[in-house]
PLY file of the C-alpha trace (Angstrom):
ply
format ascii 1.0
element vertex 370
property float x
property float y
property float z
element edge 369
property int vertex1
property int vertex2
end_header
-13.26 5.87 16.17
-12.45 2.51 14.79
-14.26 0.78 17.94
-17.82 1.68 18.94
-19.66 0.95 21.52
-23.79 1.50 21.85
-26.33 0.80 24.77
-29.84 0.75 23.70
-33.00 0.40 26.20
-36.19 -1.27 25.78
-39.73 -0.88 27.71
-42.37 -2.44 27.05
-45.83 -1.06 28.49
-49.50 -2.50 29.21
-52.77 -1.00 28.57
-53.01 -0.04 32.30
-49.40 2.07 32.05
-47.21 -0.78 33.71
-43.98 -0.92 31.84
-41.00 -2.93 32.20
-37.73 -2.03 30.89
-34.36 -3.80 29.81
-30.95 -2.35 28.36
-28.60 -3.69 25.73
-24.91 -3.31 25.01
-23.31 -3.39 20.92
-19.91 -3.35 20.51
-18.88 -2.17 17.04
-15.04 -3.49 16.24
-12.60 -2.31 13.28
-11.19 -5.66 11.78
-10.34 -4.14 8.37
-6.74 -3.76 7.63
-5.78 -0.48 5.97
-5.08 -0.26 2.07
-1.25 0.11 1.54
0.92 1.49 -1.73
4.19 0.96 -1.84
6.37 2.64 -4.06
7.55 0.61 -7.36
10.71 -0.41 -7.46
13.94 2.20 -7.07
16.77 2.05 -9.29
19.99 4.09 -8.41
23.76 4.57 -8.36
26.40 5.27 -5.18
28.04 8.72 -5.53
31.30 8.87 -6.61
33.56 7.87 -3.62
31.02 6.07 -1.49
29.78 2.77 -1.65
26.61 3.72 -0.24
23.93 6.12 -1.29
20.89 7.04 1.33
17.07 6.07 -0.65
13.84 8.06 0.21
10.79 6.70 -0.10
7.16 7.76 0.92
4.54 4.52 1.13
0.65 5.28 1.92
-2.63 3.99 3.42
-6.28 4.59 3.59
-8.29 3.01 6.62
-12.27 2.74 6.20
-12.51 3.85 9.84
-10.96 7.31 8.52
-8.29 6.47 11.99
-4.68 7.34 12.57
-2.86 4.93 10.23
0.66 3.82 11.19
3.11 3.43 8.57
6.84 1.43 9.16
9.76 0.49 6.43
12.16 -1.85 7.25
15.02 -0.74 5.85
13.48 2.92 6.55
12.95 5.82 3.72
16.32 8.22 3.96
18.76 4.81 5.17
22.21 3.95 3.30
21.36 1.30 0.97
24.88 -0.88 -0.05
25.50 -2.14 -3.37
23.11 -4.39 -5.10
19.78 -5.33 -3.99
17.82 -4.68 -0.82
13.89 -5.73 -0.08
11.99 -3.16 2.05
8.76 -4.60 3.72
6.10 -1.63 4.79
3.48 -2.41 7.38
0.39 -0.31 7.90
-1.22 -0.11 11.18
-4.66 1.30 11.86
-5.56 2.03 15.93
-7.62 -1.37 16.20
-4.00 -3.15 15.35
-5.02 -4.07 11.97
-1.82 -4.55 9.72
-1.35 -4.88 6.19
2.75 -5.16 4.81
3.48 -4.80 0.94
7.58 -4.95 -0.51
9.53 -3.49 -3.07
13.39 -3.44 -3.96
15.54 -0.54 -3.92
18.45 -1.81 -6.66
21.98 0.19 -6.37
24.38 0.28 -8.52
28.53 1.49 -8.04
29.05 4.39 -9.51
32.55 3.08 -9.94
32.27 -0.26 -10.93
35.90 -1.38 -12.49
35.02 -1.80 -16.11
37.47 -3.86 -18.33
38.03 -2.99 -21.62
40.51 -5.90 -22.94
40.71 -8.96 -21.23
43.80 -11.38 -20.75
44.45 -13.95 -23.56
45.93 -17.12 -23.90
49.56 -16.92 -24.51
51.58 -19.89 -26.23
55.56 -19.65 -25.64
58.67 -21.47 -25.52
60.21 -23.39 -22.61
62.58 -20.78 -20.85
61.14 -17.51 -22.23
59.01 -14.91 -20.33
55.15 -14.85 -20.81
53.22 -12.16 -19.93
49.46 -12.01 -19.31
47.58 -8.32 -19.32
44.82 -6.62 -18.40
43.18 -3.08 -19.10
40.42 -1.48 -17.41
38.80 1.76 -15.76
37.71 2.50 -12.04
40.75 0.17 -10.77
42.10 0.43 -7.73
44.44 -2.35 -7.40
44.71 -5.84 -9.20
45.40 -9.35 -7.65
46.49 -12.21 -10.36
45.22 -15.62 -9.26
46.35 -19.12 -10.55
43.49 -21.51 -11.01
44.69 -24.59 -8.84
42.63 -27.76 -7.69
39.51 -26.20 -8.85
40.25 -23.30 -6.69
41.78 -19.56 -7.47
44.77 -19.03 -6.01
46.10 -15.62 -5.13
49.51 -15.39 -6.77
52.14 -13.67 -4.09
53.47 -10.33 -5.15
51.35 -10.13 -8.74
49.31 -6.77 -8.30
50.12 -4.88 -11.15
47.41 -4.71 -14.67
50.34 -7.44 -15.80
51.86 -10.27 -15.14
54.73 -11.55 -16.48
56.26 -15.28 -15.56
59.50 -15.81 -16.16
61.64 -18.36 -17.48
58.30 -20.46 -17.84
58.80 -24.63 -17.90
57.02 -27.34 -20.09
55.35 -28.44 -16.45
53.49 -25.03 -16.88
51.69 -25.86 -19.93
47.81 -25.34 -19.43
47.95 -23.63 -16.53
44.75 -21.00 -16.40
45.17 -17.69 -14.79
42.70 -14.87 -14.33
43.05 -10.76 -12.59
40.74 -9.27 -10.00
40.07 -6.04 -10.82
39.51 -4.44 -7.23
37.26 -1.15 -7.69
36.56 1.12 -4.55
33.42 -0.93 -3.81
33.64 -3.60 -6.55
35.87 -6.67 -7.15
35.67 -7.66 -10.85
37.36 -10.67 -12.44
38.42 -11.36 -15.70
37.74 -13.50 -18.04
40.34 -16.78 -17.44
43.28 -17.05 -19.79
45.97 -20.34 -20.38
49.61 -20.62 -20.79
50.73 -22.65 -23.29
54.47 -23.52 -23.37
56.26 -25.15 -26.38
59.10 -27.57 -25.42
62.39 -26.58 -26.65
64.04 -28.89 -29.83
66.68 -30.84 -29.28
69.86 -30.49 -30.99
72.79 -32.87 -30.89
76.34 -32.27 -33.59
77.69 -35.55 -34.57
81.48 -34.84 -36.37
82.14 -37.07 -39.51
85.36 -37.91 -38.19
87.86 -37.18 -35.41
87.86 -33.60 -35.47
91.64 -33.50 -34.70
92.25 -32.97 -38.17
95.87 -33.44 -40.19
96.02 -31.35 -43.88
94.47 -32.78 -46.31
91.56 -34.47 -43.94
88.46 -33.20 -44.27
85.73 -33.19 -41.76
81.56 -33.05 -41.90
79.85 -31.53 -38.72
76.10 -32.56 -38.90
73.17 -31.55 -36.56
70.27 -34.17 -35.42
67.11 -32.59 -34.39
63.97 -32.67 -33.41
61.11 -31.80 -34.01
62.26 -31.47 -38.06
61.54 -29.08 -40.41
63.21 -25.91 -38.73
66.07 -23.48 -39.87
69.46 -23.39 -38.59
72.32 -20.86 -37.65
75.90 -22.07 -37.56
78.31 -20.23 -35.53
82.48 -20.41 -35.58
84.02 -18.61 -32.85
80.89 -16.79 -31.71
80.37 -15.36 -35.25
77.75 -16.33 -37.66
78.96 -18.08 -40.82
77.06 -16.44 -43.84
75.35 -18.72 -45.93
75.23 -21.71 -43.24
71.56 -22.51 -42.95
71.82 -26.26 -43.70
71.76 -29.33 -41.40
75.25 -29.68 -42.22
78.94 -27.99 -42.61
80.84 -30.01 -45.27
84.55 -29.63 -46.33
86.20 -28.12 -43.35
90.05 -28.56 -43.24
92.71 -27.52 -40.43
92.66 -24.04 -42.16
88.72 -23.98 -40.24
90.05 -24.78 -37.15
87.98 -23.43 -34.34
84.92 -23.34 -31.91
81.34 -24.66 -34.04
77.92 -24.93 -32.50
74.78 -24.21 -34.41
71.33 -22.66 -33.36
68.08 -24.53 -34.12
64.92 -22.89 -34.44
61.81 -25.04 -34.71
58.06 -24.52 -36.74
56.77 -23.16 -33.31
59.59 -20.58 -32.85
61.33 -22.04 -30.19
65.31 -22.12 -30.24
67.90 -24.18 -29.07
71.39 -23.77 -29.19
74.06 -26.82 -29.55
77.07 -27.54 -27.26
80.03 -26.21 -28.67
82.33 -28.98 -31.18
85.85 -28.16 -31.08
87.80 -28.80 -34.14
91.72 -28.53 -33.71
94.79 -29.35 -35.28
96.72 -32.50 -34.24
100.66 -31.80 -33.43
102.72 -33.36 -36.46
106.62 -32.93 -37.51
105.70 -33.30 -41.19
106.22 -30.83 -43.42
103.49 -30.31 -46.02
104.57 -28.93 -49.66
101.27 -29.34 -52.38
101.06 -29.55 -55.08
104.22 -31.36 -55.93
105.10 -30.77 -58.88
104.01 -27.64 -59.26
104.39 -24.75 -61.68
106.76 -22.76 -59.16
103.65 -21.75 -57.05
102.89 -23.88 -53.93
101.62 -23.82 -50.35
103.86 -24.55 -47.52
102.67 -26.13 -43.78
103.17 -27.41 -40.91
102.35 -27.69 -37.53
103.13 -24.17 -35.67
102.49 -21.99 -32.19
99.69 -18.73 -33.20
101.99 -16.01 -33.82
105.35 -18.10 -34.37
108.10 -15.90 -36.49
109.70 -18.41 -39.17
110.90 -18.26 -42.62
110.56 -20.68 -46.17
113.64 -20.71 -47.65
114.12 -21.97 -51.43
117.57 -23.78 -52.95
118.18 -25.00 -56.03
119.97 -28.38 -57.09
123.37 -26.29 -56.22
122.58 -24.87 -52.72
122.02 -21.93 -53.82
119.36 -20.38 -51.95
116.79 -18.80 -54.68
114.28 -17.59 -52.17
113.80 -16.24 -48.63
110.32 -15.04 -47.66
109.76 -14.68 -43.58
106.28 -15.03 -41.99
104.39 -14.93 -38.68
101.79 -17.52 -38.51
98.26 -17.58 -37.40
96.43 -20.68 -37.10
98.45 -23.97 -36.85
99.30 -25.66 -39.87
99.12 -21.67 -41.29
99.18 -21.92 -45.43
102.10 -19.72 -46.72
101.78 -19.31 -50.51
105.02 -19.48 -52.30
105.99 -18.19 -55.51
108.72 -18.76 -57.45
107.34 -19.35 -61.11
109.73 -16.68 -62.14
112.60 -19.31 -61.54
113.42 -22.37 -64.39
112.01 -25.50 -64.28
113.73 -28.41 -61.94
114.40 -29.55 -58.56
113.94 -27.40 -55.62
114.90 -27.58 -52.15
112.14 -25.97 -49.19
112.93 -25.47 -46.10
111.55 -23.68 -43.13
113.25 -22.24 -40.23
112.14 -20.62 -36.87
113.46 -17.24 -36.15
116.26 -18.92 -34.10
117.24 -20.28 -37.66
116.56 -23.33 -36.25
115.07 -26.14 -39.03
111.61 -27.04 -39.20
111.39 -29.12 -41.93
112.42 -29.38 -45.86
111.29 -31.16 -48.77
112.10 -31.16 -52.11
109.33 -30.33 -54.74
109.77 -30.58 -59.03
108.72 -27.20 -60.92
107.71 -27.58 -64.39
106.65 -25.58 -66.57
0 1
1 2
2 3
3 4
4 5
5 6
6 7
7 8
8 9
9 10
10 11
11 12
12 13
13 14
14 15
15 16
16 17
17 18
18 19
19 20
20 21
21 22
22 23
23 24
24 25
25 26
26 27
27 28
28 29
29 30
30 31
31 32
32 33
33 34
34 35
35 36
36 37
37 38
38 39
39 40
40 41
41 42
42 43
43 44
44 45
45 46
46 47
47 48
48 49
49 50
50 51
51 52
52 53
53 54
54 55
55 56
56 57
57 58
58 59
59 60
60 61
61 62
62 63
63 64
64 65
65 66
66 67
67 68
68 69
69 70
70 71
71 72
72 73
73 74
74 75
75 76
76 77
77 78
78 79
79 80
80 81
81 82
82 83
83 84
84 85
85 86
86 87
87 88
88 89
89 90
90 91
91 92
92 93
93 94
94 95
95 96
96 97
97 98
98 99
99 100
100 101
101 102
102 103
103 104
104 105
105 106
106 107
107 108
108 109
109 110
110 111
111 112
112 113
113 114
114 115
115 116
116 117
117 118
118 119
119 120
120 121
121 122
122 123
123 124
124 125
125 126
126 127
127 128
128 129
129 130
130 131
131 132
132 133
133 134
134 135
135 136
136 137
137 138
138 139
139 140
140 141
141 142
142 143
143 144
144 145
145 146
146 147
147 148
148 149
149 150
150 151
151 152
152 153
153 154
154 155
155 156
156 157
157 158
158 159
159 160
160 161
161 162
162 163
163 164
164 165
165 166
166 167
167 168
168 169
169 170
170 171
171 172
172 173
173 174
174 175
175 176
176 177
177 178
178 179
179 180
180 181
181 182
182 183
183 184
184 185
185 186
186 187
187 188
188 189
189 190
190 191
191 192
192 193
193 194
194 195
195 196
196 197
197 198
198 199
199 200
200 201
201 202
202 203
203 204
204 205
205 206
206 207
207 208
208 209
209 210
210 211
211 212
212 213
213 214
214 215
215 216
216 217
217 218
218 219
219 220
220 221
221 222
222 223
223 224
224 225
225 226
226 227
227 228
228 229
229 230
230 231
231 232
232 233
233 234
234 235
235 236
236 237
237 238
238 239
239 240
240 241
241 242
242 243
243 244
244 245
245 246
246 247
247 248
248 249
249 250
250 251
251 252
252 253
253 254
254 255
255 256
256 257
257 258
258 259
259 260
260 261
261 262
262 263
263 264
264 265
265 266
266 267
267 268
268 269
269 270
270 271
271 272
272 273
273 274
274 275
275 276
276 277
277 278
278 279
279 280
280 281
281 282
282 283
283 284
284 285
285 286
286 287
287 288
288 289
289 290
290 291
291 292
292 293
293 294
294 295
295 296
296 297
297 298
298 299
299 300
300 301
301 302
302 303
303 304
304 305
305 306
306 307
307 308
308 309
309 310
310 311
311 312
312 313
313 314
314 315
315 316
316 317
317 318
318 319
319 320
320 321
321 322
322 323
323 324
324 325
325 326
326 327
327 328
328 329
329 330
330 331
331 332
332 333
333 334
334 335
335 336
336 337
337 338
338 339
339 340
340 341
341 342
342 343
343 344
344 345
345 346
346 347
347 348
348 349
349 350
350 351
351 352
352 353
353 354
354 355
355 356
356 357
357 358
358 359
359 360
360 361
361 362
362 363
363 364
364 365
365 366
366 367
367 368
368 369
């Protein structure tokens, strides 16, 4: 028993037998607490598919009274323990009530923490292009991007996949810091954070050298401003690109180049612009052109036509007799028809062209030598 209790008597007796006697109580009490072990600490992992796992544990006691000892765990051995770290206090009880408590940690792990393997990076792209920010992991089972806004992350609507792409990004963009949350079955894991950097897109401006309305024998200059400097160009007439055109500058263009011009810009950081389009036509004229004059019997003829217009250069010489006839369908106004009547002796020639109602266009007289 941990609680005794003894009553002892005492007499005391003369030397003619008289005795007296009195009686006396002890109570013995228990006040030592028992000696408690717990376990050391527990390490584990959850099962896969459970974000629980249930811990057993077996804490004891000695009592110097040899009693019943009773022994309590708070959580107790055999309960679910969740992820991460949980502090279990044991008490000891012996029958007089005395107590003694010791603590240890039962540490769980998920058995299917999300695990990422390659982490988003910072991106740098140029005003108006798609950037796209990825992630790759194990033991996912969903994402959730987040924008990092006003010191706080931001879910991003609708952005749930392992990427995320943003597209047609703007220069107000630039710097902004994103990051993923991995979301396991038990386990939410984010990434490391990543930035956007977006470029700003050159500027491009084509200046003509002179009305681009152009007569034959005017000549015309398109030349592109830009900036930043120090990039490479594409020109472009009629949609097509013009081999060989990788200059600042197209140089020499007559009203045989009539046509649609704009030119593509590509800075040091990649980025591309592309021009508004500089229209260079022919302006409407009743002259008849004849070069060279004099020539040696072979010359260009033009003048100011429809595309596709049937007409004819006739040739007479100082009698009226006609020496040449060659009929043609033009292309471009101001179309160049070569002539060639070498073959003929040297003097005074009359040209004339005609529409295909015989109607004249225009004639000139030209000098062959030879």
């Amino acid at each position: 028993a941990n609680r005794y209790t003894i009553t002892r008597t005492y007499r005391a007796t003369d030397v003619c037998g008289n005795f007296a006697e009195c009686s006396q109580i002890i109570t013995v009490n228990d006040q030592t607490a028992p000696v408690l072990t717990c376990p050391a600490n527990i390490t584990t992992t959850t099962p896969i598919g459970f974000c629980t796992v249930a811990v057993s544990f077996a804490p004891t006691a000695t009592d110097n009274c040899g009693g019943a000892v009773t022994i309590t765990s708070v959580p107790a051995s055999g309960s679910q323990f969740s992820i991460g770290t949980t502090l279990v206090t044991v008490t000891a009880t012996d029958a007089c009530g005395n107590a003694s408590t010791c603590t240890f940690n039962v540490m769980v792990s998920d058995g299917q923490l999300p695990v990422i393997s390659q982490h988003p990076v910072n991106r740098t792209v140029c005003a108006g292009t798609n950037a796209t920010f990825s992630v790759t992991s194990t033991n996912a089972v969903s994402y959730q991007w987040q924008q990092y806004i006003g010191g706080i992350w931001t879910n991003i609507t609708g952005q749930t996949s392992s990427s995320m792409t943003l597209n047609a990004v703007t220069h107000s963009m630039n710097t902004n810091t994103y990051r993923v949350n991995v979301v396991g079955l038990c386990t939410t894991v984010p990434s490391n954070a990543a930035s956007l950097y977006v470029n700003p897109l050159p500027l491009i401006n084509l200046a003509a050298s002179v009305p681009p309305i152009l007569l034959p024998g005017q000549t015309l200059t398109i030349t592109a401003t830009v900036s930043p400097a120090g990039g490479s160009f594409v020109w472009f007439k009629n949609n097509a690109a013009i081999p060989g055109a990788t200059g600042s500058s197209l140089t020499g263009l007559t009203v045989s180049d009539i046509g649609t011009y704009r030119a593509e810009y590509t800075d040091l950081n990649g980025c591309r612009s592309i021009s508004a389009d500089l229209f260079v036509t022919a302006q409407p004229s009743g002259n008849l052109y004849v070069y060279p004059n004099p020539n040696t019997g072979v010359f260009r003829v033009r003048f100011f036509n429809q595309t596709n217009e049937p007409g004819s250069v006739l040739v007479y010489n100082e009698n009226g007799a006609r020496v040449y006839n060659q009929k043609f369908t033009s292309t471009l106004p101001y179309t160049s028809v070569l002539v060639d009547i070498s073959r003929l002796a040297a003097g005074k020639y009359l040209v004339e062209v005609v529409n295909s109602a015989g109607r004249r266009i225009g004639a000139k007289w030209i000098i062959v030598v030879h």
